[in-house]
C-alpha positions as CSV (number, residue, x, y, z in Angstrom):
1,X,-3.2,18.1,12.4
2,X,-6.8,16.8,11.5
3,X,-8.8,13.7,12.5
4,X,-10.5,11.5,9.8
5,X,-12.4,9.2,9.9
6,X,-11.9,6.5,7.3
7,X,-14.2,3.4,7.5
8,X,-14.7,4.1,11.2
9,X,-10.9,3.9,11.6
10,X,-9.3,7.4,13.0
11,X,-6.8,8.3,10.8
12,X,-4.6,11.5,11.4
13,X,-3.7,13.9,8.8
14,X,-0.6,16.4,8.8
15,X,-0.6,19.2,6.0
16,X,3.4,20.7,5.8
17,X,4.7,22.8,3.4
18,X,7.3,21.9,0.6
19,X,10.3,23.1,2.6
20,X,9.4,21.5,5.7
21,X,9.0,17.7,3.4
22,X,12.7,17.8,2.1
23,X,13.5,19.2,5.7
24,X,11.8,16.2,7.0
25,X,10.9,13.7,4.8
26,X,12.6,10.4,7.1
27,X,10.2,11.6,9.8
28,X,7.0,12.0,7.5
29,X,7.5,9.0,5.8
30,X,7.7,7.4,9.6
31,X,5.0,8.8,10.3
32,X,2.8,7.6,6.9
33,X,4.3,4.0,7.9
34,X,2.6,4.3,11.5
35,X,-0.6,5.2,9.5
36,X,-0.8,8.9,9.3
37,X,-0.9,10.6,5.9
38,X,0.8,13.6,5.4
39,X,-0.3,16.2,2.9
40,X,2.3,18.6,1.3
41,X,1.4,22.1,0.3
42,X,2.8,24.8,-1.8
43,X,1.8,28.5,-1.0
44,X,-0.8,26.9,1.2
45,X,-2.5,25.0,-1.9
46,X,-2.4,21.0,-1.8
47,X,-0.5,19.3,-4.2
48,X,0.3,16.0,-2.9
49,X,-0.4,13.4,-0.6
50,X,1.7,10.7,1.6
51,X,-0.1,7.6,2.4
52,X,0.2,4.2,3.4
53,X,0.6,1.8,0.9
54,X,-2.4,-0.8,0.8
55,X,-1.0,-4.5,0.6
56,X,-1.3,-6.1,-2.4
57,X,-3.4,-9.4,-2.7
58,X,-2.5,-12.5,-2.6
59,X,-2.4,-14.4,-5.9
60,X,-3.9,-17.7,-4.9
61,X,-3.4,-19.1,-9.3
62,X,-0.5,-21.6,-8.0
63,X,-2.3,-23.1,-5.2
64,X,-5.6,-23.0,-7.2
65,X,-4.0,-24.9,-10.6
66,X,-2.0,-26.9,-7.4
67,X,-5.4,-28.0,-6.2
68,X,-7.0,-28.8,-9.8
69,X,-4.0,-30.9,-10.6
70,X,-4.2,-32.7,-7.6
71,X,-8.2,-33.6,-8.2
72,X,-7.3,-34.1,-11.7
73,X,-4.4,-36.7,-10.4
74,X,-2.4,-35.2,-13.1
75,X,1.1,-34.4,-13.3
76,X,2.6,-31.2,-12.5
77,X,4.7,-28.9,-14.9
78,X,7.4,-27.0,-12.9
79,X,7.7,-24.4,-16.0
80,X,3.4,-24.0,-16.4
81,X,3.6,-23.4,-12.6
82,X,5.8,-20.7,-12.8
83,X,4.0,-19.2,-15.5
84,X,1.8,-16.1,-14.2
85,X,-0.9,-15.1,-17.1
């Protein structure tokens, strides 16, 4: 197990083999969901790497064509609303 530091945030590292990730993968990918990320290795090489998955941002468009329409005082369209492009 190793310490790094990631934008002054600690984050802990695991490095397991290949057998011991199908032995274990529930418990590693508990683990990456608390935070940690795991690194798999095959005859001691790294191959892979298990780590959290960053949120995805918010798509403000709706509220943004919501509030234009609203300065506008112009009528909505439900179908141009649910229109992402």
């Amino acid at each position: 197990m190793k310490y790094i530091s990631n934008d002054q945030l600690e984050t802990v590292m695991h490095t397991v083999s290949v057998a011991q990730a199908k032995a274990q993968l529930s418990a590693l990918l508990d683990a990456v969901q608390a935070g940690e990320v795991v690194v798999i290795t095959r005859r001691g090489r790294p191959v892979a790497r298990l780590q959290p998955e960053r949120p995805a941002k918010p798509d403000f468009s709706v509220f943004r064509r919501l509030r234009g329409a609203w300065k506008r005082d112009m009528r909505i369209d439900r179908e141009e609303l649910h229109e992402r492009g």
